[in-house]
N, C-alpha and C positions, 0 to 999 in steps of 0.2 A: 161715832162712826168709826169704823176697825177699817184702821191706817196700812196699806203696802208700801214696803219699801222697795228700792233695786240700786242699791250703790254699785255704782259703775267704775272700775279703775281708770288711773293716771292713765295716762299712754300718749308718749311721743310724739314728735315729726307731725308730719303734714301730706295728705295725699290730697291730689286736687279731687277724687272723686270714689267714694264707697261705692260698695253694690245698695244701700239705698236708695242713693243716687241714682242709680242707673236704671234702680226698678221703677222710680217715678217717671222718670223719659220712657219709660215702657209704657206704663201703666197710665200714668196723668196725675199731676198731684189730688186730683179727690179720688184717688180709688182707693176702695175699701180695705185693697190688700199692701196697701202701702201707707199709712195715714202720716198727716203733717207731723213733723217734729221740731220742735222748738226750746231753743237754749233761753234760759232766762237766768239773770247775773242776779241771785237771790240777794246780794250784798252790795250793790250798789243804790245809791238815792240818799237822802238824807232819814228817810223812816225806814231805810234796812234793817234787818230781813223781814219784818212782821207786816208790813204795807204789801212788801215784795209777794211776798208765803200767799198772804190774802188774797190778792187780788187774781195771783196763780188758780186758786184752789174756785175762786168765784167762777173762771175760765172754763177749769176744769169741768164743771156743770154744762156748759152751753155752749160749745165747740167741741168737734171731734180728733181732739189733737193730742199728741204726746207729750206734757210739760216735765223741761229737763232743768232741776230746780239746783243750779249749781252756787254751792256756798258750804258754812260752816252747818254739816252735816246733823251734831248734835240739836242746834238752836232750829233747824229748820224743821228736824223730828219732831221738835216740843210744839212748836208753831203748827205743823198737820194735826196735833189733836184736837186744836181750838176752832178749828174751823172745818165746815163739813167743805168734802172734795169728793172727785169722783178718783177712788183710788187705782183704776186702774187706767189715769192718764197723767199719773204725777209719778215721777220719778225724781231721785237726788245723786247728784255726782257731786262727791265731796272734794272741795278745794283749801286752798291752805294762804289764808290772807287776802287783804282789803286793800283797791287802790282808794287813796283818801279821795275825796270832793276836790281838795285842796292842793291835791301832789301836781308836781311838773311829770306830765304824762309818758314822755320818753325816760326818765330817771326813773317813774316808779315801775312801771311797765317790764326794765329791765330788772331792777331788783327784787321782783315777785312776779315769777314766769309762774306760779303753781296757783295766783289768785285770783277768783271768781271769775273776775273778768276776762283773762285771757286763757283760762278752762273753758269757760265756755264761747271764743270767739273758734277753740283749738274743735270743739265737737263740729261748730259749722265747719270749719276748714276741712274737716274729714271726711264729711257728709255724713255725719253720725247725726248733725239737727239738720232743719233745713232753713232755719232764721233767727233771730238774734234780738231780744227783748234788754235792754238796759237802763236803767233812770240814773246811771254811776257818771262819774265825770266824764265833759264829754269831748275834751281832748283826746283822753285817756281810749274812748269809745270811739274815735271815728280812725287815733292813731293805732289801736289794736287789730281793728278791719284794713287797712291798710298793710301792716305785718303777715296779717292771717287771709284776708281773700284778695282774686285776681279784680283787677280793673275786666268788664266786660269789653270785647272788641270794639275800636270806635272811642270809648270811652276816654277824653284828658285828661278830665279831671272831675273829682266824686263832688254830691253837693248833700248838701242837708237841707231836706224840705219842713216847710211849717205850714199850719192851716192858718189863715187869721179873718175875726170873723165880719162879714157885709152885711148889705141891707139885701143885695141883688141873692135869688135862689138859685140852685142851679142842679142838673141831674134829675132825673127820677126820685130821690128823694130829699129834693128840695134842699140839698145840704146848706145852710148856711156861712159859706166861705170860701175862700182864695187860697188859693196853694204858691205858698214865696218859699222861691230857692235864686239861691243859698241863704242860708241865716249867717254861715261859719263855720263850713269847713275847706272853703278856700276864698281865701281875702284878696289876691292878687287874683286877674281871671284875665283870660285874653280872649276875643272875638269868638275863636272857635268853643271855646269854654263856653260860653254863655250860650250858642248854639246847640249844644249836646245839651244843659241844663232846660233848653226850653223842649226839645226833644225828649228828655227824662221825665219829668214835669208830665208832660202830655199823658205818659204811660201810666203817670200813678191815677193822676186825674182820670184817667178811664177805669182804671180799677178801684177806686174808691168811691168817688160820687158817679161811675157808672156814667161817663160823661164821656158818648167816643169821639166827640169833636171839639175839645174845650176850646174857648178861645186863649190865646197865648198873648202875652206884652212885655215888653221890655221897660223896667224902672228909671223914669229918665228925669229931668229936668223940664221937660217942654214935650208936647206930645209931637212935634217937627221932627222927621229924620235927621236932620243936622245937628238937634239939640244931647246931650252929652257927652262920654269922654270920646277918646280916638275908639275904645273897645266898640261901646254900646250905641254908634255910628255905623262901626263897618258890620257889626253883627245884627242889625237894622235891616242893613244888604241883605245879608246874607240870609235872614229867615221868609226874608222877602222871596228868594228863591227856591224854597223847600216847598212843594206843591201840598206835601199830605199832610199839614196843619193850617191849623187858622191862625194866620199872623195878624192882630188886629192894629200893627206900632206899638207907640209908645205912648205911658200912661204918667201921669205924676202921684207924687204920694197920696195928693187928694182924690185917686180914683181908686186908692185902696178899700177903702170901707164902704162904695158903693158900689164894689164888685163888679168892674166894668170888665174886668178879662177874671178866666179861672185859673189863671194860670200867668203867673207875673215873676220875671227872670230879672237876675242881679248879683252884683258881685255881693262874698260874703261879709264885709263889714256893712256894707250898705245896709244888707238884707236882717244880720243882726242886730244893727239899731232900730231898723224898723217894728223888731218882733218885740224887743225888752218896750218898748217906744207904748204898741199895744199893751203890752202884761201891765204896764204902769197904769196907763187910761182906765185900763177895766178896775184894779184892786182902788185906786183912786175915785171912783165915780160910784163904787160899793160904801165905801167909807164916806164921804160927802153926803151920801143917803141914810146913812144910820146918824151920823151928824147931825141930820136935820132933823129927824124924825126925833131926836134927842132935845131939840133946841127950843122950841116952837110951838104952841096947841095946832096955829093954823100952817104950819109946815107938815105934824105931823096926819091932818086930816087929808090934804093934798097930797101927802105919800101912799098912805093907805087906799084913796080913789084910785091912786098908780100903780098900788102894789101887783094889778096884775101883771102888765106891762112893765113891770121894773123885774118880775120874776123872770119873765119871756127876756129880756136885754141882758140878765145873769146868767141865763139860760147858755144863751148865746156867744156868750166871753169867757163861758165857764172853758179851761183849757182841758180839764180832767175827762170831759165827755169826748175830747179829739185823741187819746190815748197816747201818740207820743212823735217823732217827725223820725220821719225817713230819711238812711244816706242813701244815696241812689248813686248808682254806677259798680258797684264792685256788683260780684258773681252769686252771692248770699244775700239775703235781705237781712237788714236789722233796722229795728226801729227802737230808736233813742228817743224813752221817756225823761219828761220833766224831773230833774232832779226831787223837787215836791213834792212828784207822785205819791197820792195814797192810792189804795186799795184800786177803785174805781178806776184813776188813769191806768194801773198796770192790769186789770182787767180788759181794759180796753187796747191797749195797746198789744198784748198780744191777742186780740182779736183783728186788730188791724194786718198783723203780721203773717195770722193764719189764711185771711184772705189774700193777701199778697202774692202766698205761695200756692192759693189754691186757685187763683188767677194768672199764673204764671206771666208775674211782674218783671222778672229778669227776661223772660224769652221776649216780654214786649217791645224791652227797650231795645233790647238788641237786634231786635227786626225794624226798630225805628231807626236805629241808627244805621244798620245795612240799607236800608232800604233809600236815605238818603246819597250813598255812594254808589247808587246803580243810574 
């Protein structure tokens, strides 16, 4: 397939908003004459760029969007010939350097303003994309959106959301899973914190599993309002006063994986032990299965009667088919892929992102959160 290129120069500074921009508050993000645009960090993840390239170019086929494939120009060229794209929604802005997996995010961030990663948080900032695809470190990814986009009105403090997956369905299409925020990107949180997150939360959950009234809970220790810290006490209260959600209390860890709220709030260490907590379960409970099936004549006849039901439970834990987790609160979407990501998750993930923006995810929240000050 005969590859187009469009290298786009460096360019400075920071405007809070192009004529892009401006044309899509005119127009609506699905219009024809304005179409989504999307920065993807072609050099972040552990299988950069060729997962990265990949998964771009699978997109490019089945979404109507502009993929802004920023990285080391050369290798991203040689990577469009191997894989078939729609070439005329893939574009390259070439950048100059890699923040490591591994770097202290403020140190590396400063010492390579010109790579991948903070070129392409600089096109969001401009309104030259309209969202933010990365599987790169994710300190590095939530402190470079903090440099580069506005906290929305209302907005404390940003959270990074995760899907993790239940028994209980939920939406139109049956999605199986729960939306926990914060994982980590903020580990201290005060009452009000954890109220805007459940508020946040609510916005995605209606644009993704298409669920306008999910129900919401707070991650506690005891499902009693007295039970937790000083925070997730008074913010108990307090969601308890917010008429336009479903406050259903509070839940403990054993209500995760039966899916009893779609939507379960927490400070971010909490939230990211609980998500690494998952990832172990599921790669663990894979491997125990090939174990046996290894070990046993009549283990591995019992696996095989299971295997359909074992495929449908992979199915389900697989993290690659959820694309990647949302920060929610600044003024740009970005969705922060699994460092892991192959192909398939960064396909998906700017799928996720395209829908974000063409649900107009930021005006949700932000009417969620006006809406509770009136």
């Amino acid at each position: 397939m005969h590859v187009a290129w469009a290298t786009l120069p460096r360019t400075g500074g920071k405007s809070k908003r192009s004529s892009l921009t401006s044309a899509r508050s005119r127009f609506g993000a699905s219009s024809a004459h304005v179409p989504v645009n999307i920065a993807i960090d072609a050099m972040g993840g552990d299988d950069a760029p060729a997962a990265i390239v990949q998964g771009a170019c699978e997109a490019s086929l089945i979404i109507e969007a502009i993929l802004h494939l920023v990285g080391d120009e050369a290798a991203i060229k040689a990577l469009l010939k191997k894989y078939p794209h729609d070439e005329a929604r893939i574009r390259i802005i070439a950048s100059d350097g890699v923040i490591p997996m591994d770097a202290k995010p403020r140190d590396a961030l400063a010492a390579m303003p010109n790579a991948s990663l903070p070129m392409a948080v600089g096109l969001c900032a401009r309104g030259e994309a309209d969202a933010l695809v990365s599987a790169g470190n994710t300190g590095a990814v939530i402190l470079a959106c903090a440099n580069g986009f506005q906290r929305l009105p209302g907005v404390t403090r940003t959270a990074l959301a995760a899907v993790v997956p239940t028994e209980r369905r939920r939406g139109p299409k049956a999605d199986p899973f729960t939306l926990l925020l914060d994982v980590g990107a903020t580990v201290r949180v005060k009452a009000e914190d954890l109220v805007g997150f459940a508020l946040m939360g609510a916005a995605y959950s209606s644009v993704i599993s298409k669920n306008e009234r999910p129900k919401i809970a707070l991650l506690s220790n005891g499902t009693e309002p007295s039970k937790g810290t000083e925070e997730i006490v008074a913010a108990h209260q307090m969601l308890l006063a917010v008429s336009d959600i479903d406050f259903i209390g509070n839940v403990e860890g054993v209500d995760i994986p039966r899916g009893n709220a779609d939507v379960i709030v927490c400070d971010g260490f909490t939230g990211n032990v609980v998500l690494k907590m998952f990832e172990g379960v599921s790669e663990t409970v894979m491997r125990l299965a090939r174990y046996a099936y290894k070990s046993r004549l009549s283990w591995k006849i019992a696996l095989a009667l299971l295997s359909r039901g074992i495929k449908q439970l992979k199915s389900v834990t697989d993290w690659q088919q959820y694309g990647g987790a949302p920060i929610l609160g600044f003024d740009r979407i970005c969705i922060k892929a699994h460092g892991r990501s192959g192909p398939r998750a960064i396909k998906n993930a700017i799928k996720v992102a395209n829908r974000c923006i063409e649900q107009d995810l930021a005006g949700r929240i932000s009417r969620q959160l006006a809406q509770r000050k009136t």
